[in-house]
Biopython code that builds the backbone (N, CA, C, O; Angstrom):
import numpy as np
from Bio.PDB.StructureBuilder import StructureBuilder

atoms = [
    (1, "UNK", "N", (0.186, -72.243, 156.545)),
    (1, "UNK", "CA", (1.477, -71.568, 156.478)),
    (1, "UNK", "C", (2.236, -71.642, 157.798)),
    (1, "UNK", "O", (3.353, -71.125, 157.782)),
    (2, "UNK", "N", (1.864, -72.141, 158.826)),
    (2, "UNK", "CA", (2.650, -72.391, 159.943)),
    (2, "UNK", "C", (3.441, -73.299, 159.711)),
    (2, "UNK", "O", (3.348, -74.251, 158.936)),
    (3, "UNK", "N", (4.440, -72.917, 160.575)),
    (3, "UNK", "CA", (5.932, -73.875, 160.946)),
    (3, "UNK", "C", (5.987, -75.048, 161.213)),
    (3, "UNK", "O", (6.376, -76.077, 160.661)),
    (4, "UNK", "N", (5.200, -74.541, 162.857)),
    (4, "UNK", "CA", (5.398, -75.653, 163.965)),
    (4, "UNK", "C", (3.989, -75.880, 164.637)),
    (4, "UNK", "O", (3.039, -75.132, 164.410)),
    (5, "UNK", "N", (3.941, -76.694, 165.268)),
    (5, "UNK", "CA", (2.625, -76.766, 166.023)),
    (5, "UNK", "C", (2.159, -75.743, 167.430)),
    (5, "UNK", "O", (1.119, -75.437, 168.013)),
    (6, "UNK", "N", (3.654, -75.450, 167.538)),
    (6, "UNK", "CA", (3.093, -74.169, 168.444)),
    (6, "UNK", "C", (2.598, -72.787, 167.748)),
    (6, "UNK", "O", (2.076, -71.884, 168.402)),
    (7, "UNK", "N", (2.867, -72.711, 166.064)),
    (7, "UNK", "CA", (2.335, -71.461, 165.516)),
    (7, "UNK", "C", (0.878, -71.962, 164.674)),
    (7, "UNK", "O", (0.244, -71.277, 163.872)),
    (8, "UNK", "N", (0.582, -73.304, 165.104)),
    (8, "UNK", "CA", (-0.486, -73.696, 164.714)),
    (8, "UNK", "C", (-1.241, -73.563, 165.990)),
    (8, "UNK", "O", (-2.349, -73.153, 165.643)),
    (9, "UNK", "N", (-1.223, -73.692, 167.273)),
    (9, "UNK", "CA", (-1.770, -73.489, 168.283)),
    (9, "UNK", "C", (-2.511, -72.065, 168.207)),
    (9, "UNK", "O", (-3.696, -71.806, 167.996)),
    (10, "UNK", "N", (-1.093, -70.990, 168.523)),
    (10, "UNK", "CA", (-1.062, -69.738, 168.233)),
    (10, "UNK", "C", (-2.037, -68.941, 167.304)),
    (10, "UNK", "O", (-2.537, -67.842, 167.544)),
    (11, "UNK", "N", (-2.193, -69.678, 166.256)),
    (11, "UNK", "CA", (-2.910, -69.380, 164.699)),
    (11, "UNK", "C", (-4.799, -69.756, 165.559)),
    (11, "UNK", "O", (-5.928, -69.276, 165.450)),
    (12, "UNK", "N", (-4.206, -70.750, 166.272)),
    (12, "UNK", "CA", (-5.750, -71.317, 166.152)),
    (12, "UNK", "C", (-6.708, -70.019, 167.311)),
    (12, "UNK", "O", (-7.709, -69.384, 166.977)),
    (13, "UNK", "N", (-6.065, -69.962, 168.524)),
    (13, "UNK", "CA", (-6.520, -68.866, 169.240)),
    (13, "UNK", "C", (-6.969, -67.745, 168.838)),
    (13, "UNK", "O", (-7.998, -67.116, 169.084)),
    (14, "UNK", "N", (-5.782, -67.506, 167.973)),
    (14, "UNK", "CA", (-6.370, -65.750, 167.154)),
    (14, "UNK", "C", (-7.458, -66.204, 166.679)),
    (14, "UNK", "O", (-8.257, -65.402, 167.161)),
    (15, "UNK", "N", (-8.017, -66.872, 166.119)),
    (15, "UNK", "CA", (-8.892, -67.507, 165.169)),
    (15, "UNK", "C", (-10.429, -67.608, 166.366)),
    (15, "UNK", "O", (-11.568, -67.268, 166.047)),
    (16, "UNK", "N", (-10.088, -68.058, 167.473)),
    (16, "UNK", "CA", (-11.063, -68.556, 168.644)),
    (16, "UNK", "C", (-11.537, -67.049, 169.020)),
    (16, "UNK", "O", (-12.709, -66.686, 168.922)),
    (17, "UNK", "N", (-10.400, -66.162, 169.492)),
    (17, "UNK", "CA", (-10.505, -64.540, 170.101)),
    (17, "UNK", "C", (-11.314, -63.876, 169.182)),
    (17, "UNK", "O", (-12.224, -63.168, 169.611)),
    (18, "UNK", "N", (-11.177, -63.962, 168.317)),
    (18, "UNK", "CA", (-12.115, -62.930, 166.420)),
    (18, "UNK", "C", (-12.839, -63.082, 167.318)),
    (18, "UNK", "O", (-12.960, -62.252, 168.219)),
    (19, "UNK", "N", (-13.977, -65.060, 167.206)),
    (19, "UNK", "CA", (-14.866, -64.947, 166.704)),
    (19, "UNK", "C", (-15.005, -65.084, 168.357)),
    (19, "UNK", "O", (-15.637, -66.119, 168.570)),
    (20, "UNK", "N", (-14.734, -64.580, 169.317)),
    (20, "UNK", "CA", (-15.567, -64.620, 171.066)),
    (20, "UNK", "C", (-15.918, -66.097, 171.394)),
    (20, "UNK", "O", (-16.863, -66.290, 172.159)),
    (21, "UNK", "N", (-15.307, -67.054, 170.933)),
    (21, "UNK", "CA", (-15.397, -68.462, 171.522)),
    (21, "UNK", "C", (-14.325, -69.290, 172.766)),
    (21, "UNK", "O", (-14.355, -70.387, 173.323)),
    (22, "UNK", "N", (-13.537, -68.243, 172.806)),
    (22, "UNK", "CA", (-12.699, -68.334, 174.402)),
    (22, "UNK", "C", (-12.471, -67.437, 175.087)),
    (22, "UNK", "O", (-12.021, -66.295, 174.985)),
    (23, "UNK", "N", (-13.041, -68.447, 176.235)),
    (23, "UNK", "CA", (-13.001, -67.647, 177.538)),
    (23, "UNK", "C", (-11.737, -66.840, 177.864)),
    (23, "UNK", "O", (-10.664, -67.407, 177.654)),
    (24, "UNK", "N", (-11.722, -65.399, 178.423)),
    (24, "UNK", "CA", (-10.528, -64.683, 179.030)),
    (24, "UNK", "C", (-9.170, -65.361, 179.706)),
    (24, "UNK", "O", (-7.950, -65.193, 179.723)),
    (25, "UNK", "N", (-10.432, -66.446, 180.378)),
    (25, "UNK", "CA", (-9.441, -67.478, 181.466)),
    (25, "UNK", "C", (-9.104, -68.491, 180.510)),
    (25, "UNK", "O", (-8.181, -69.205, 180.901)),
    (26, "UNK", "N", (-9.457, -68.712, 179.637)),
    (26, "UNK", "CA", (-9.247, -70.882, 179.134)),
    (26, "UNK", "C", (-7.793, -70.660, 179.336)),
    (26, "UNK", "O", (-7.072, -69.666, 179.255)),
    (27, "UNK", "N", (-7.575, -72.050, 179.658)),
    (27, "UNK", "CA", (-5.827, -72.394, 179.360)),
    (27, "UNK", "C", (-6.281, -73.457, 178.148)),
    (27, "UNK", "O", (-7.206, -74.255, 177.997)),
    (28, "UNK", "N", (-5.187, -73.051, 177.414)),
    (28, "UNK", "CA", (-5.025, -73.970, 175.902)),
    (28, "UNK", "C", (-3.938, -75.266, 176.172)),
    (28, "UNK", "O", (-2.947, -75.070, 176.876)),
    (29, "UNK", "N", (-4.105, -76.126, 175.778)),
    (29, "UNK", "CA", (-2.707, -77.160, 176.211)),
    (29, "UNK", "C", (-2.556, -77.866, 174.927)),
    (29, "UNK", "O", (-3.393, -78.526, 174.311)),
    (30, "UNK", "N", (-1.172, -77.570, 174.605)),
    (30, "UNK", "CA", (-0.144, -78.011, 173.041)),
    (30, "UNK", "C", (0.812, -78.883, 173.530)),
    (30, "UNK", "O", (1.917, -78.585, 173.983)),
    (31, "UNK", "N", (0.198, -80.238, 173.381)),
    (31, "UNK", "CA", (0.757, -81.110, 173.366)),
    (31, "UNK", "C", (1.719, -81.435, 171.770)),
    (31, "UNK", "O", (1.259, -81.517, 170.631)),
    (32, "UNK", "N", (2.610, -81.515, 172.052)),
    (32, "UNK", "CA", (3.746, -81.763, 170.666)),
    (32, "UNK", "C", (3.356, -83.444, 170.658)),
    (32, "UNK", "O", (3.138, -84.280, 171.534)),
    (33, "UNK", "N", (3.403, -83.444, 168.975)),
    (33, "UNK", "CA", (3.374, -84.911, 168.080)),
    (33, "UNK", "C", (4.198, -85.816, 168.431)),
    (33, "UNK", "O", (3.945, -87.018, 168.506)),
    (34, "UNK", "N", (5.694, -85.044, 168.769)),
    (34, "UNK", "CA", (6.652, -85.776, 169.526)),
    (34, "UNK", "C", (6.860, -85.865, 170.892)),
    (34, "UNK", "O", (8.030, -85.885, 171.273)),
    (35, "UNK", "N", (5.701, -85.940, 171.951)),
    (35, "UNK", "CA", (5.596, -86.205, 172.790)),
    (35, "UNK", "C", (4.322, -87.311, 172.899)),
    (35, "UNK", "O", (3.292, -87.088, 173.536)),
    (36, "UNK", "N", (4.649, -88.741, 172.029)),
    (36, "UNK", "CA", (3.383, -89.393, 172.235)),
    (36, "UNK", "C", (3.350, -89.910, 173.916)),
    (36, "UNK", "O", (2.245, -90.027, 174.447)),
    (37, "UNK", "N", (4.431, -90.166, 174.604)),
    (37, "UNK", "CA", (4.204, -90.932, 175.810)),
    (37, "UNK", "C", (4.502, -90.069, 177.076)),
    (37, "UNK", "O", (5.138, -90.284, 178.107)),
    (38, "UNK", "N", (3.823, -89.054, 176.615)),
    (38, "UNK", "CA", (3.833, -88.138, 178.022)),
    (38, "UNK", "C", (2.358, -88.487, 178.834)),
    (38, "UNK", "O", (1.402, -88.794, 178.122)),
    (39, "UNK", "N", (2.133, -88.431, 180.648)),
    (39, "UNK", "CA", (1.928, -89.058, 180.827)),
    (39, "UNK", "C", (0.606, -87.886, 181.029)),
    (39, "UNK", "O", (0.799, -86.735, 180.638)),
    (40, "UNK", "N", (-0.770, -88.283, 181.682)),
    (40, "UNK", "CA", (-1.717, -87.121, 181.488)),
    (40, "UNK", "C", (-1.321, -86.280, 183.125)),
    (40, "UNK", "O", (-1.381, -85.070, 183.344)),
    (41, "UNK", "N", (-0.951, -87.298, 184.025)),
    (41, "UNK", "CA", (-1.009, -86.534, 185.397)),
    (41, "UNK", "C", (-0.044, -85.896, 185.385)),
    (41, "UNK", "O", (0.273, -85.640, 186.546)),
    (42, "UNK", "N", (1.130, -85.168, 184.155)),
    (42, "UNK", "CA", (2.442, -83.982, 183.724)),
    (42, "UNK", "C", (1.103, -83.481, 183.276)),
    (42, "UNK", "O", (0.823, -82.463, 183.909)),
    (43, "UNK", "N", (0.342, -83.757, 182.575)),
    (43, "UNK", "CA", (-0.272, -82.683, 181.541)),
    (43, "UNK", "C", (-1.214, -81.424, 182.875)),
    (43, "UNK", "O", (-1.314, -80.200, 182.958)),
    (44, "UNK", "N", (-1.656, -82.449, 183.585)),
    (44, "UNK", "CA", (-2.927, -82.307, 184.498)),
    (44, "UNK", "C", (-1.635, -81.002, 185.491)),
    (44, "UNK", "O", (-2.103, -79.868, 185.583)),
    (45, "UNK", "N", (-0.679, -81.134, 185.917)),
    (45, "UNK", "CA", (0.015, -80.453, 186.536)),
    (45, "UNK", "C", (0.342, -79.325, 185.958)),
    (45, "UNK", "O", (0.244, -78.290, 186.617)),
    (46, "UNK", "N", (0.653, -79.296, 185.041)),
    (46, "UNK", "CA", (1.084, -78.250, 184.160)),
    (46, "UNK", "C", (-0.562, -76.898, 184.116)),
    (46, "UNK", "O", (-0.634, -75.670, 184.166)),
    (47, "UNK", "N", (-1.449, -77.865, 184.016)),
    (47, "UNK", "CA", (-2.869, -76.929, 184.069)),
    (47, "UNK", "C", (-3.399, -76.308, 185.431)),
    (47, "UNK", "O", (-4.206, -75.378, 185.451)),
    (48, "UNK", "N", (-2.793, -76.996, 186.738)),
    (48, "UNK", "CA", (-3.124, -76.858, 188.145)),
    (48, "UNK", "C", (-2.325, -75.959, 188.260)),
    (48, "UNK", "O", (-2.870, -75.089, 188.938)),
    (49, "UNK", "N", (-0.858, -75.522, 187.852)),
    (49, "UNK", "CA", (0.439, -74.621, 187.830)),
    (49, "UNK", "C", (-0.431, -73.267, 187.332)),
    (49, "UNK", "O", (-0.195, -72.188, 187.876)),
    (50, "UNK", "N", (-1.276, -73.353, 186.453)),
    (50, "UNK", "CA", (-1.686, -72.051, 185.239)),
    (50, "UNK", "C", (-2.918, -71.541, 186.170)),
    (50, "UNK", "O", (-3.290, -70.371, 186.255)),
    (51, "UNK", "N", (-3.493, -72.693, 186.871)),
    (51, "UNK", "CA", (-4.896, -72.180, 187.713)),
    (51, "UNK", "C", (-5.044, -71.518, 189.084)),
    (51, "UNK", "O", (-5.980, -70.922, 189.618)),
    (52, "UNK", "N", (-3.653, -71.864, 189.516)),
    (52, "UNK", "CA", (-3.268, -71.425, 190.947)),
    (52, "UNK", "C", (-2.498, -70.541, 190.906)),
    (52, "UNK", "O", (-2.117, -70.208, 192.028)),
    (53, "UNK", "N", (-1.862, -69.699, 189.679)),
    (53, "UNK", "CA", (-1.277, -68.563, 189.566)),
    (53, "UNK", "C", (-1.477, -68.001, 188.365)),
    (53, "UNK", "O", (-0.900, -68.481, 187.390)),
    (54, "UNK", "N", (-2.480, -66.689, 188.204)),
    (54, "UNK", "CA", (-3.141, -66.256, 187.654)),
    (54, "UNK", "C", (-2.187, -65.023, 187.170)),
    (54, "UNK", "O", (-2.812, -64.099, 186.650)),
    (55, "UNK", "N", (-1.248, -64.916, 187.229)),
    (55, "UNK", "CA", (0.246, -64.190, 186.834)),
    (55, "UNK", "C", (0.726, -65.111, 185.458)),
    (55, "UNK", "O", (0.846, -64.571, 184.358)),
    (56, "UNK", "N", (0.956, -66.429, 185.655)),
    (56, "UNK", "CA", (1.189, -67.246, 184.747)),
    (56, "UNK", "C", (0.835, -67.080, 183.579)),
    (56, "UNK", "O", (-0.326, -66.674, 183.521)),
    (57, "UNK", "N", (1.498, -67.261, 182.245)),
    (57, "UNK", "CA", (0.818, -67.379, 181.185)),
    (57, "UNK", "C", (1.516, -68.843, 180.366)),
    (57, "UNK", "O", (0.594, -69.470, 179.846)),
    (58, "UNK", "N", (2.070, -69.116, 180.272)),
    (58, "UNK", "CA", (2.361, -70.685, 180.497)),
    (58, "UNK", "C", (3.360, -71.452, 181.300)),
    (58, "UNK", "O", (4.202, -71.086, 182.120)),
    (59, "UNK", "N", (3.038, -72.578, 180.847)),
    (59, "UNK", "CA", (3.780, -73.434, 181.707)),
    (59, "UNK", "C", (4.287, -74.517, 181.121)),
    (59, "UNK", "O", (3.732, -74.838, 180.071)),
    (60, "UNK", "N", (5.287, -75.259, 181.531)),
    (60, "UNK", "CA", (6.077, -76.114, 180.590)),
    (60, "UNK", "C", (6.589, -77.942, 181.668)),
    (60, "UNK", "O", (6.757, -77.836, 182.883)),
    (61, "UNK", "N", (6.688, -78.803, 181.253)),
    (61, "UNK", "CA", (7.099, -79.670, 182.025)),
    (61, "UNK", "C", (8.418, -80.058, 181.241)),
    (61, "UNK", "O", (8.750, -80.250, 180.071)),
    (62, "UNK", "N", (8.985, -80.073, 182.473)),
    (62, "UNK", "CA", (10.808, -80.790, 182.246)),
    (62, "UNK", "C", (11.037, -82.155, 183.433)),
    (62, "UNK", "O", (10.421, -82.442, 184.460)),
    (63, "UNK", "N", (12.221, -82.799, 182.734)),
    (63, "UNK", "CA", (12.724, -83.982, 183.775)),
    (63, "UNK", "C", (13.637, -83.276, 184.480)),
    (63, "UNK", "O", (14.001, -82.175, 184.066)),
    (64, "UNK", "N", (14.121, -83.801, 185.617)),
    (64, "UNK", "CA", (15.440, -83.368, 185.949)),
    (64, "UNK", "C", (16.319, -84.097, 185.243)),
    (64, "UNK", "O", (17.375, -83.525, 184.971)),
    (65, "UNK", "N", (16.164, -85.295, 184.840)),
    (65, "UNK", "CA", (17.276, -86.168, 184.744)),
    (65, "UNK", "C", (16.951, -87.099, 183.652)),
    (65, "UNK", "O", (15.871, -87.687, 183.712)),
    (66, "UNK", "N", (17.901, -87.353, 182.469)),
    (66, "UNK", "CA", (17.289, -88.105, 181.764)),
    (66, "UNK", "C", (19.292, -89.228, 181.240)),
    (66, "UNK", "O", (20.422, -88.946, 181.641)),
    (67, "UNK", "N", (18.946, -90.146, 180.484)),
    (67, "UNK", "CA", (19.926, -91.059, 179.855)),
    (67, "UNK", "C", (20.971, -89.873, 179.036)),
    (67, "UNK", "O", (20.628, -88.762, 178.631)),
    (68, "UNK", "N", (22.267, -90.483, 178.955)),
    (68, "UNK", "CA", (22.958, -90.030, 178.133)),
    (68, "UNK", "C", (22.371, -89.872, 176.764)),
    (68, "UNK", "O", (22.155, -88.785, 176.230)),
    (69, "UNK", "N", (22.052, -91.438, 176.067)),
    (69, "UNK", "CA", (21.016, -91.171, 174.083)),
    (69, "UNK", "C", (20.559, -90.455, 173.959)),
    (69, "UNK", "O", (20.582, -89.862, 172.880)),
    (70, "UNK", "N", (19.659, -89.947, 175.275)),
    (70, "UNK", "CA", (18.493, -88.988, 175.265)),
    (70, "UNK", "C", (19.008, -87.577, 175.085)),
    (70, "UNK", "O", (18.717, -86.848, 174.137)),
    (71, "UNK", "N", (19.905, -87.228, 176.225)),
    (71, "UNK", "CA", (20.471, -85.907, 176.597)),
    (71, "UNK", "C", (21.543, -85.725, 175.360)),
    (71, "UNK", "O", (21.739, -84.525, 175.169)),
    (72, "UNK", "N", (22.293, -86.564, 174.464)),
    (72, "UNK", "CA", (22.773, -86.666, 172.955)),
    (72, "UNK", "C", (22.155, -86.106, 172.040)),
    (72, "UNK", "O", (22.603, -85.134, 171.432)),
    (73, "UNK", "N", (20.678, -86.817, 171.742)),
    (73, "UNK", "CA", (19.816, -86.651, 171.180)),
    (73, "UNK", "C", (19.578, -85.403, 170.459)),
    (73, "UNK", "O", (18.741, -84.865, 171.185)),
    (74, "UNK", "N", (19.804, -84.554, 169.421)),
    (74, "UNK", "CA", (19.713, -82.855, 169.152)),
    (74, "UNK", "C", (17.753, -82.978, 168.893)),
    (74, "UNK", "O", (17.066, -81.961, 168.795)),
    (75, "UNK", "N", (17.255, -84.183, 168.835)),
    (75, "UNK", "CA", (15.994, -84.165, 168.717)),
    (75, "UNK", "C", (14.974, -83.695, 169.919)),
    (75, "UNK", "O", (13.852, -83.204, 170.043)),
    (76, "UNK", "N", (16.085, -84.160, 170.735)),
    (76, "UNK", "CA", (15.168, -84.123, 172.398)),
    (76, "UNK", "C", (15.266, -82.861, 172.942)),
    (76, "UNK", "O", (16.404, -82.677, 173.374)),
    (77, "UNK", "N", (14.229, -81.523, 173.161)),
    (77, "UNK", "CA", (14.296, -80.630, 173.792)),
    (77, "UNK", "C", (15.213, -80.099, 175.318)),
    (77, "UNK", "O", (14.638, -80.358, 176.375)),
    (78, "UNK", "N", (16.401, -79.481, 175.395)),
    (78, "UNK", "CA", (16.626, -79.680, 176.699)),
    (78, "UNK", "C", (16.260, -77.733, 177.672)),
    (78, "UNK", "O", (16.338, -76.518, 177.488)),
    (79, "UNK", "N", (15.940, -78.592, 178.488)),
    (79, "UNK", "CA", (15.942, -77.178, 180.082)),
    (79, "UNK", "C", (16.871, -76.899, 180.548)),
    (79, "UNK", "O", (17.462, -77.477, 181.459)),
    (80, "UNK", "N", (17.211, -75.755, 179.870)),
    (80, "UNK", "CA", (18.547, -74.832, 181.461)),
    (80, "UNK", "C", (18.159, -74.469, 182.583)),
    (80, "UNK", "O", (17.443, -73.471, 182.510)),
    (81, "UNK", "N", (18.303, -74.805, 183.487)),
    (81, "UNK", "CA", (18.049, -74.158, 184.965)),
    (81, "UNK", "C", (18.836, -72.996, 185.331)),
    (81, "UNK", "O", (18.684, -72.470, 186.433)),
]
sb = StructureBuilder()
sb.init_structure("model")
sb.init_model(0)
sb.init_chain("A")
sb.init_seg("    ")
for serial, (resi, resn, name, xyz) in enumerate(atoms, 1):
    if name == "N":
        sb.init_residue(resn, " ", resi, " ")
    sb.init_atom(name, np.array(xyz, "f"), 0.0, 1.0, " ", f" {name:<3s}", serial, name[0])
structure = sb.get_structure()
């Protein structure tokens, strides 16, 4: 019955917490379907961001700068600063 893959993420944790199979600390990482060519050393940063500030509860990677098609695109997620 989930939406999206982030309420499938979401779904899956509650599911992990019941049954005491994650740790207090784990960081979970939801990689989207439509992000096949993201690269692992964004992914790897994004997890070093969550480990070195223990305030954090997630974390997200953005470009600064991308093509006009792209930034067009209503498919392509964009970041407000």
């Amino acid at each position: 019955d989930c939406k999206t893959g982030t309420d499938r993420v979401h779904e899956a944790i509650n599911y992990l917490n019941v049954r005491h199979e994650l740790a207090p600390n784990a960081i979970v990482v939801n990689i989207q379907g439509d992000e096949p060519l993201i690269r692992s050393e964004h992914i790897d940063t994004a997890i070093h961001l969550l480990e070195i500030d223990a305030n954090a509860s997630m974390s997200t990677i953005a470009v600064a700068e991308m093509d006009e098609k792209l930034f067009l695109n209503p498919n392509i997620v964009k970041v407000v600063k």
